[in-house]
C-alpha positions as CSV (number, residue, x, y, z in Angstrom):
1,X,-11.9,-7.6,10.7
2,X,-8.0,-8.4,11.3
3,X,-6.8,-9.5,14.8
4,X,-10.2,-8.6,16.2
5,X,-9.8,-4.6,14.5
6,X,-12.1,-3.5,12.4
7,X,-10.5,-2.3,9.3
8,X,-11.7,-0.3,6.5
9,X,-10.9,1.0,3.2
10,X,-12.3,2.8,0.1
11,X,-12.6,1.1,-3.2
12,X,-12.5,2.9,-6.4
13,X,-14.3,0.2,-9.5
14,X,-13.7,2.5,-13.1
15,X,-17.5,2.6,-14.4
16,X,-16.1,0.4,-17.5
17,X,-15.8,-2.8,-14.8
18,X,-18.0,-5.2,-15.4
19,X,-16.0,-8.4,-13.6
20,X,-15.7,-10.5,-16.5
21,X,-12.1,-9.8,-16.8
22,X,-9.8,-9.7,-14.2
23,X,-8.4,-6.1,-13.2
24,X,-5.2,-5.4,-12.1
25,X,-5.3,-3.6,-8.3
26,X,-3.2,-0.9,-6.8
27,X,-3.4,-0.5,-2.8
28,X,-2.3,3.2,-2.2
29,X,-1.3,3.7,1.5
30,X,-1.6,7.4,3.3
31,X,0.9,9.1,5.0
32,X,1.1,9.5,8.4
33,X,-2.0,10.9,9.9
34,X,-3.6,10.6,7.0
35,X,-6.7,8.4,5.7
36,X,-7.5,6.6,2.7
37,X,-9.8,9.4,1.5
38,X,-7.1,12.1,1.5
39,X,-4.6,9.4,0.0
40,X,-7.3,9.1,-2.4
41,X,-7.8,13.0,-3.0
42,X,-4.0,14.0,-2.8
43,X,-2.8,10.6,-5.6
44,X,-5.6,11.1,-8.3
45,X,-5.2,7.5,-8.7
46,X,-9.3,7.1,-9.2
47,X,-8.8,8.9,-12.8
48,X,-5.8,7.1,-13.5
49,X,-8.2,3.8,-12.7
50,X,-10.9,4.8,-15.1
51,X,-8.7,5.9,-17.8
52,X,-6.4,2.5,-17.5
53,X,-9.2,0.3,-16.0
54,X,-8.3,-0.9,-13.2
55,X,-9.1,-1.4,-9.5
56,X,-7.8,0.9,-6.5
57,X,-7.6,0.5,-2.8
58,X,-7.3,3.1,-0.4
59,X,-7.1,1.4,3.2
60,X,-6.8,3.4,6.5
61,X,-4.1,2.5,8.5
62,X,-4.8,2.5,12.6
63,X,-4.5,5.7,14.2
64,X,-3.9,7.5,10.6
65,X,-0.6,5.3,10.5
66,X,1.1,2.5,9.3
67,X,2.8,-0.6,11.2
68,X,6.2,0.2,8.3
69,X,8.8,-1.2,10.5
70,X,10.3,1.7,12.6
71,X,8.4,1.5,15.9
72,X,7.8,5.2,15.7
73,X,4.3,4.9,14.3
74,X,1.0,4.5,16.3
75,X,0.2,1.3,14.8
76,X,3.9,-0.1,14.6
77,X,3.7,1.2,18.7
78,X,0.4,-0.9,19.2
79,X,2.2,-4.2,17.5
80,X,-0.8,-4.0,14.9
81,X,-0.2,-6.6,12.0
82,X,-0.7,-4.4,9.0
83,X,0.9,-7.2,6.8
84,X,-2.5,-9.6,8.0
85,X,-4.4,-7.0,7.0
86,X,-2.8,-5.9,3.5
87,X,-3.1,-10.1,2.2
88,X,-6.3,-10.2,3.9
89,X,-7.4,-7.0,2.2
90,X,-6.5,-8.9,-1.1
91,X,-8.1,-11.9,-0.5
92,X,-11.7,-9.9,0.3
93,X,-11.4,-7.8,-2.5
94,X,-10.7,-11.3,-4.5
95,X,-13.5,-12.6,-3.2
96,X,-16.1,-9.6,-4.5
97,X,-14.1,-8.8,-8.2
98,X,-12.5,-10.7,-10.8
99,X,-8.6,-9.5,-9.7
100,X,-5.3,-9.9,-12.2
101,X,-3.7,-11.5,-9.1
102,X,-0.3,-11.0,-11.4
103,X,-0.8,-7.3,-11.1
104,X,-0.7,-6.4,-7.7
105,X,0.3,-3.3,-6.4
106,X,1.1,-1.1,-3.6
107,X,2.0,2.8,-3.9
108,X,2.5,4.7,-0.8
109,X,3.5,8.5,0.5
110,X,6.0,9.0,3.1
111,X,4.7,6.3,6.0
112,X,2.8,4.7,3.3
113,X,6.0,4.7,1.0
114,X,7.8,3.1,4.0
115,X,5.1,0.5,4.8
116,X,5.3,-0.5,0.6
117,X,8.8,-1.0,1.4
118,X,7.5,-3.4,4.2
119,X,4.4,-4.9,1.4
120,X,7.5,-5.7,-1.3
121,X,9.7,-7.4,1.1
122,X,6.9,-9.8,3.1
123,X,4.3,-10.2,0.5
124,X,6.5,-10.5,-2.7
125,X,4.0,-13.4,-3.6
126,X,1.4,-11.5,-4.1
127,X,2.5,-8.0,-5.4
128,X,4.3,-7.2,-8.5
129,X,5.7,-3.9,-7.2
130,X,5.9,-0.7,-5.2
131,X,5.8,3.0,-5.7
132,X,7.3,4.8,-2.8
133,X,6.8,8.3,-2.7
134,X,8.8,10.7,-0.2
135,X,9.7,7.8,2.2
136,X,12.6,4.8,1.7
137,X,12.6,1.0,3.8
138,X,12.9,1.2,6.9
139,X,16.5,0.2,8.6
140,X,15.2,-2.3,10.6
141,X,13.1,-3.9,8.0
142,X,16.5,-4.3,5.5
143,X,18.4,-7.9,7.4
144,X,15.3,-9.5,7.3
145,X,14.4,-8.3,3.3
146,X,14.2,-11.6,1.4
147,X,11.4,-11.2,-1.2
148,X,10.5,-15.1,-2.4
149,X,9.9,-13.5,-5.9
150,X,11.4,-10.3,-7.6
151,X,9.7,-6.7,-6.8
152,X,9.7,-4.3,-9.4
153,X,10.4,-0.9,-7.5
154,X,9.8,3.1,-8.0
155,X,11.0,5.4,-5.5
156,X,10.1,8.9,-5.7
157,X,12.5,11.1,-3.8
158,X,12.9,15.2,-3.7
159,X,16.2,16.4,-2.8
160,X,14.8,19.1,-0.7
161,X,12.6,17.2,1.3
162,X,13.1,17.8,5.1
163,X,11.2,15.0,6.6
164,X,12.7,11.8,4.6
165,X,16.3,13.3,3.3
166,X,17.2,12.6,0.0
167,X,20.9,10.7,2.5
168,X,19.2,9.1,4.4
């Protein structure tokens, strides 16, 4: 529960996890009216996770979408603190399995690209780096961009793609 919202998620643990050794852990976000289940169907990341051994996250956002920074979104509408929720997602998940706190991750697909724009920039303490599929930072979330520690960063872009242009 963040800011009195009940929040949940779906946790994928590779069978080889036995907690003795800390994990590193990816947080894949959903696009917009998504949930974490699809993100978790559409990314495959739960066989990447058993192969590599590591720990994955898929969170729901509120109202399928993410608070990323535009105001267009449901939950960036409703003023909902998805940030809170993300480092207190961490902490909980901390709390139940031995995490590689150095190897934190976030990977996202269109509003979920746009909000790991928004995870690199105000979380940079805690994760190591972004994937951003089909979506780029939003405008307004670019003056006030000051990462405390460096962000490694993949973006993922079609050319084609007629709901995040390739310009812009």
């Amino acid at each position: 529960t963040v800011e009195g919202r009940e929040r949940t998620y779906l946790l994928h643990a590779p069978p080889s996890h036995s907690g003795a050794n800390a994990a590193p852990l990816v947080l894949v976000f959903h696009g917009a009216y998504g949930r974490g289940a699809i993100a978790a169907k559409m990314s495959g990341f739960s066989r990447y996770a058993d192969r590599e051994r590591f720990l994955v996250v898929y969170p729901d956002g509120i109202e399928q979408s993410w608070n990323d920074g535009r105001g267009t979104t449901p939950a960036d509408k409703q003023g909902v603190d998805d940030v809170a929720f993300v480092s207190a997602l961490i902490d909980h998940l901390a709390q139940q399995f031995a995490i590689d706190r150095s190897r934190i991750y976030a990977a996202g697909m269109s509003n979920g690209a746009i909000f790991s724009f928004r995870i690199g920039c105000e979380l940079s303490d805690r994760i190591a780096g972004i994937a951003a599929v089909a979506g780029m930072m939003a405008e307004a979330i670019v003056p006030s961009c000051a990462p405390q520690l460096p962000v490694s960063v993949l973006i993922l872009k079609g050319t084609t793609d007629p709901l995040t242009p390739y310009e812009g």
